[in-house]
RODO-2510 file (C-alpha; in nm, 4 decimals, decimal comma):
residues 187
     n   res          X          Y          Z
     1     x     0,0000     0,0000     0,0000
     2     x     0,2627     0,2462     0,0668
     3     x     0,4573     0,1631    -0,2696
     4     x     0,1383     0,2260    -0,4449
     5     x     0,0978     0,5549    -0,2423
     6     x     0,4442     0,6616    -0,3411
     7     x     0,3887     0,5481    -0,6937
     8     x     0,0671     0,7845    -0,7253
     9     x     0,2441     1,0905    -0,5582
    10     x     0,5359     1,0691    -0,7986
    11     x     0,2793     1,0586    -1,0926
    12     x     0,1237     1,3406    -0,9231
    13     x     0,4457     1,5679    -0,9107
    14     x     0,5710     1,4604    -1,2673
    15     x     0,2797     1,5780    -1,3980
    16     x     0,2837     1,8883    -1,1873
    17     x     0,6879     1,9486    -1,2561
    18     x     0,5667     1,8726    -1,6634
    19     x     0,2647     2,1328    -1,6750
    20     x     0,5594     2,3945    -1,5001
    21     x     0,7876     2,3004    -1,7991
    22     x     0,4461     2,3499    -1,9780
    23     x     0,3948     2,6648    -1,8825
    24     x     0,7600     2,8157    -1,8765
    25     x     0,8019     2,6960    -2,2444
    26     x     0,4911     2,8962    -2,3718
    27     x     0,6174     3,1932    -2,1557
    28     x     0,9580     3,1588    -2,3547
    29     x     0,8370     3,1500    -2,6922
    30     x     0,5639     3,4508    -2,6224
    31     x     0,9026     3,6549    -2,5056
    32     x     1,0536     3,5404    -2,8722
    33     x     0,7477     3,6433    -3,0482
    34     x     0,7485     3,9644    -2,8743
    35     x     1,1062     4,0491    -2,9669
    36     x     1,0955     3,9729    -3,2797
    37     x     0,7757     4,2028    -3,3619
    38     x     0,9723     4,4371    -3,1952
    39     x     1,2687     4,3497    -3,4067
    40     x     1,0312     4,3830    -3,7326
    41     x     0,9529     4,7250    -3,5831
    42     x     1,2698     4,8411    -3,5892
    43     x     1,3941     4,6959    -3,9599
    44     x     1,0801     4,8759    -4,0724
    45     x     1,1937     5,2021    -3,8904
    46     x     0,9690     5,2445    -3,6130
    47     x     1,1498     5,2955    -3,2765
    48     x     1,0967     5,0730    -3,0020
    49     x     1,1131     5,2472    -2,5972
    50     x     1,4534     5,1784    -2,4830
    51     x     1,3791     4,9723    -2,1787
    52     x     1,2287     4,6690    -2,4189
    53     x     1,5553     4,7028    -2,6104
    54     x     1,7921     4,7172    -2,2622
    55     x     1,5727     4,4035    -2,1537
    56     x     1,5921     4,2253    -2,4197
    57     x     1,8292     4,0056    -2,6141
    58     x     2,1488     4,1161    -2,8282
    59     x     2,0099     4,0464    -3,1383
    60     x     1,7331     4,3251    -3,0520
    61     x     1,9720     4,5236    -2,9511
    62     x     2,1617     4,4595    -3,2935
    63     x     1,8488     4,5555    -3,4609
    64     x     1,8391     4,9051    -3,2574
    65     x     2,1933     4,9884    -3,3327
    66     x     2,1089     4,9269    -3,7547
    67     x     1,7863     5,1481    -3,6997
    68     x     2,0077     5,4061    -3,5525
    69     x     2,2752     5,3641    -3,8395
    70     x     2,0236     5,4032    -4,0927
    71     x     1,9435     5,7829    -3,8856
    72     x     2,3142     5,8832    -3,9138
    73     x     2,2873     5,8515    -3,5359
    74     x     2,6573     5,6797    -3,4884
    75     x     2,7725     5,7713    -3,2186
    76     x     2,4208     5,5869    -3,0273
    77     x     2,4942     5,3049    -3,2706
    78     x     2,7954     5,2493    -3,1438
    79     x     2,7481     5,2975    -2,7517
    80     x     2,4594     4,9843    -2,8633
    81     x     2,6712     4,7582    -3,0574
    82     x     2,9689     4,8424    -2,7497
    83     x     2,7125     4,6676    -2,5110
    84     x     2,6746     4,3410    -2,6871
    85     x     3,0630     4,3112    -2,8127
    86     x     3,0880     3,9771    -2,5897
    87     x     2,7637     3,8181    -2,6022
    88     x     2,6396     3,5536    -2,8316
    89     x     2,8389     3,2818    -3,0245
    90     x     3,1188     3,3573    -3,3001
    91     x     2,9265     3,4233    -3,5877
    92     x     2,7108     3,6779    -3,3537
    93     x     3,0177     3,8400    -3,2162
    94     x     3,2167     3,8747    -3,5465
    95     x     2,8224     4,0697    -3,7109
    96     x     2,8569     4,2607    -3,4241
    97     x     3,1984     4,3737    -3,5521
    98     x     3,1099     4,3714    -3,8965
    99     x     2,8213     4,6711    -3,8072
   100     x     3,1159     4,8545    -3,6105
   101     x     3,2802     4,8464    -3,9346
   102     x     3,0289     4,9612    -4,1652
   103     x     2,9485     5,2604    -3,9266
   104     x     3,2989     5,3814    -3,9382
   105     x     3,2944     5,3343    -4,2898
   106     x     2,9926     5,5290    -4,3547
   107     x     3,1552     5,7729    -4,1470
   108     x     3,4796     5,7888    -4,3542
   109     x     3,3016     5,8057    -4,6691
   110     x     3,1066     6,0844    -4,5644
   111     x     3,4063     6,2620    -4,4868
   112     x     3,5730     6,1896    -4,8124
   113     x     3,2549     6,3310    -4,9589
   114     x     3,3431     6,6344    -4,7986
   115     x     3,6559     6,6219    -4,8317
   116     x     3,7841     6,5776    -4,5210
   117     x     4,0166     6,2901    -4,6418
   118     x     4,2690     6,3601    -4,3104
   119     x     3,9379     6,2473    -4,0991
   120     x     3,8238     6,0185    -4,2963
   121     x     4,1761     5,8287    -4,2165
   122     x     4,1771     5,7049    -3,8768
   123     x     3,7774     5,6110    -3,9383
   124     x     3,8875     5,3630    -4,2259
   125     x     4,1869     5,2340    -3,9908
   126     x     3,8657     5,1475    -3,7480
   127     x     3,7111     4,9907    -3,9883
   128     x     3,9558     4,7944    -4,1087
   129     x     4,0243     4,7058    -3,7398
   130     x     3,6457     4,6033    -3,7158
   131     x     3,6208     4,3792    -4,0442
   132     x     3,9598     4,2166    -3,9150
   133     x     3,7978     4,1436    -3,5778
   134     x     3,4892     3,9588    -3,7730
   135     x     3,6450     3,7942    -4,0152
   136     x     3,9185     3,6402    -3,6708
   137     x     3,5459     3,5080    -3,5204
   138     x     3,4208     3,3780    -3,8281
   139     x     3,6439     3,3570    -4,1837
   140     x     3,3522     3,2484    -4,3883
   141     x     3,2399     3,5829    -4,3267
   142     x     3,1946     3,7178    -4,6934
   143     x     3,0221     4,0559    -4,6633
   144     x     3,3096     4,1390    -4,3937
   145     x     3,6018     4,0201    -4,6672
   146     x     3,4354     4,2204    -4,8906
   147     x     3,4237     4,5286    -4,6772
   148     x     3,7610     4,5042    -4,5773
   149     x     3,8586     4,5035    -4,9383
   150     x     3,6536     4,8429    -4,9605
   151     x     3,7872     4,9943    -4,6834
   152     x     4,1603     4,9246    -4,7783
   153     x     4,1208     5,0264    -5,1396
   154     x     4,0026     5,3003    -5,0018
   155     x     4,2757     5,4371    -4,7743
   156     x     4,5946     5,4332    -5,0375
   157     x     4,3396     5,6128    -5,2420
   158     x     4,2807     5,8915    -4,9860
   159     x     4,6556     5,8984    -4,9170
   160     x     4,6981     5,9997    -5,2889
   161     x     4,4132     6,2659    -5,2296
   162     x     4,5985     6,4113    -4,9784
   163     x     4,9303     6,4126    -5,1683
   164     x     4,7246     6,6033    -5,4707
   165     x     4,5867     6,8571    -5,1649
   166     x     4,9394     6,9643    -5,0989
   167     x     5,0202     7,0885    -5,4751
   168     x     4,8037     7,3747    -5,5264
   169     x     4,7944     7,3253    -5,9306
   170     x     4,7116     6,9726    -5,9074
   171     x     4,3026     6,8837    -6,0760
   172     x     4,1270     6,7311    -5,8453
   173     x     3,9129     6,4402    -5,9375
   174     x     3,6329     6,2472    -5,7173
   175     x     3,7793     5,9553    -5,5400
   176     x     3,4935     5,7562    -5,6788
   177     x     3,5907     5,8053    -6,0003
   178     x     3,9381     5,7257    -5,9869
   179     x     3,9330     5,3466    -5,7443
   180     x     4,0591     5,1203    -5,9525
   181     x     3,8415     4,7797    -5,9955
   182     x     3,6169     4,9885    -5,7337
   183     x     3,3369     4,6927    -5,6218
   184     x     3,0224     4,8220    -5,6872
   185     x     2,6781     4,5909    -5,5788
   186     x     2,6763     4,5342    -5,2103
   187     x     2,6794     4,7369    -4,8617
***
């Protein structure tokens, strides 16, 4: 009798422990869905309050630092992407690096634009430093090879630009214009 007692009270909490489980699973996946409407909010360039994104997981918080990129808000981008340098596997650490990269690179080519070539400089030098980081996490990596091809086509080309500064008689040409084998087609 006391076996069968036993028996019927562990059926009792196995079912119990089970419906927990249950219930904590269907909690977890309503927390997914909710980040990644909120995620979907963000690629479509609606802003999402800052606590959801702070509470949330990295790749939200990878999805607020892109919405800021894409509202020349860099510096906020940044301080983001800073926060989640460390967290996640390889391949979510070196994207993390990757988006460092293209903001500085945005950055320097807006300089050049404006030709600011000597500030451009250091911002391609972080850039480079950002697609190198990536593509040490993960060296399948294309879009951060091809990047870091940009970026260092890029800088002997502004060096040259700067050379052509000094002699006042010089023509000056776009730097667009005059890369070499420039890659055209992707970000």
């Amino acid at each position: 009798m006391i076996i069968r007692t036993a028996r019927h009270f562990l059926l009792w909490a196995l079912l119990g422990l089970s419906l927990l489980l249950a219930i904590w699973q269907a909690l977890a996946l309503l927390n997914i869905r909710h980040e990644n409407s909120l995620i979907l909010d963000l690629l479509a360039g609606t802003d999402v309050a800052l606590n959801d994104v702070n509470s949330g997981a990295p790749e939200l918080r990878l999805a607020r630092a892109a919405y800021l990129k894409k509202l020349q808000r860099y510096d906020e981008a940044l301080t983001t992407l800073g926060t989640i340098l460390e967290q996640g596997d390889n391949a979510f650490r070196a994207k993390v690096r990757y988006n460092i990269g293209n903001i500085y690179l945005e950055q320097a080519m807006a300089e050049v634009e404006a030709t600011h070539t000597s500030a451009a400089m250091p911002l391609v030098g972080l850039a480079k430093q950002a697609y190198r980081q990536a593509l040490t996490l993960d060296s399948t990596f294309w879009d951060a090879k091809y990047n870091l091809e940009v970026a260092m086509r890029l800088l002997p080309e502004m060096d040259r630009l700067n050379l052509e500064d000094e002699q006042p008689n010089a023509q000056k040409s776009q730097l667009w214009t005059t890369v070499p084998g420039f890659p055209r087609g992707l970000p």
